[in-house]
Every structure is written in structure tokens, then in C-alpha cells.
C-alpha positions in Angstrom: 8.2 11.5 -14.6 8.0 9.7 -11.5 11.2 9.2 -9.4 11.0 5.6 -9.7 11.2 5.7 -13.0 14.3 4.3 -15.5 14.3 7.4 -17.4 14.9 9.6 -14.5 17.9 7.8 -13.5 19.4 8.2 -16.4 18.4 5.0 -18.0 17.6 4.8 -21.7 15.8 2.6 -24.0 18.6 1.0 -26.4 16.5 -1.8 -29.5 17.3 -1.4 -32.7 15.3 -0.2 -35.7 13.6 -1.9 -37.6 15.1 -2.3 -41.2 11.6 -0.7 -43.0 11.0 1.6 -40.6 11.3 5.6 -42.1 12.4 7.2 -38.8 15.4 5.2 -37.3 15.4 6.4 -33.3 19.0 6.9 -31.6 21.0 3.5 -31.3 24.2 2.4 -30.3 25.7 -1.4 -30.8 28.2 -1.4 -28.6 25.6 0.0 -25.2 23.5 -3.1 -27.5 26.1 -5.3 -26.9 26.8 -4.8 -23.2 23.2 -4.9 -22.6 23.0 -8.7 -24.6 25.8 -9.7 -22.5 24.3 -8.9 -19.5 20.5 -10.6 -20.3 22.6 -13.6 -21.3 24.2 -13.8 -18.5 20.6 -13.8 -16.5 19.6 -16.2 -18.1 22.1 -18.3 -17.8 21.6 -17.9 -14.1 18.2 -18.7 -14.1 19.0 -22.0 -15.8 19.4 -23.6 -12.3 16.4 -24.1 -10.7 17.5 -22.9 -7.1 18.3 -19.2 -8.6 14.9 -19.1 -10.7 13.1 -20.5 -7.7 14.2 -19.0 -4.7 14.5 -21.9 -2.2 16.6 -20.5 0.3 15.0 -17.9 2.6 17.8 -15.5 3.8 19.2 -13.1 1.4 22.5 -14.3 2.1 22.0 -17.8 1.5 20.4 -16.7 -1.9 23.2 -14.3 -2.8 25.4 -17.4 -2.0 24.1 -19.8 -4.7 23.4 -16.7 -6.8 27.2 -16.6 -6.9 28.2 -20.0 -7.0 26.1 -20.3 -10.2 27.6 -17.1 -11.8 31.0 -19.0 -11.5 29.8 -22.5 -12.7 27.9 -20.7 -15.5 31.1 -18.3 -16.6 33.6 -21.6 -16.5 30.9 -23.7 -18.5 
């Protein structure tokens, strides 16, 4: 596989099964749970237009309201 790849860094697919299916592949809830957590939180992010948009045009003024949304979006 290519370098660039997710499965040469180590990275995994993690969906579950579905419930008819004969051949259940490998699957753990809690990497499933971590993994929601961390889409959720993406998207909660993306909720505010600046962050979805990408107004500002340095890095660190995007980094800047990246964070400042994190924080609004964890207190809400």
C-alpha cells in the first residue's frame, strides 16, 4: 500500500456489522465510541460558519476561532 495510506499508519476501519450479515468483521465499541465522540465533536465545530467556511486567511487566525469554537461548543 501506498505510504499515504490510513492503513499503513496503523489506522483501521472500525463500523459495525450489520445485524443479518453471516460474517461479522473485527469490531470494538469502545475504539466505536471514541471515534463518535470525536465526529461529533467535528461537527459541532463546523456548526459555525467561520470554521466550516474558512474566512480568515492565516493559519493562525484560523486555529484561533477553531479554538474559540471548541470551547463555546464544549460549555454549550
Amino acid at each position: 500500500m501506498p505510504s499515504g495510506s490510513r492503513f499503513a499508519d496503523g489506522a483501521f476501519a472500525n463500523i459495525p456489522p450489520k445485524a443479518n450479515r453471516k460474517w461479522k468483521n473485527c469490531f470494538s465499541p469502545f475504539l466505536y465510541r471514541d471515534r463518535n465522540a470525536i465526529e461529533r465533536m467535528f461537527c459541532r465545530i463546523k456548526d459555525f460558519r467561520r470554521i466550516a467556511t474558512r474566512y480568515d486567511r492565516l493559519a493562525r487566525n484560523f486555529l484561533a476561532a477553531v479554538c474559540i469554537a471548541a470551547t463555546v461548543s464544549y460549555w454549550l
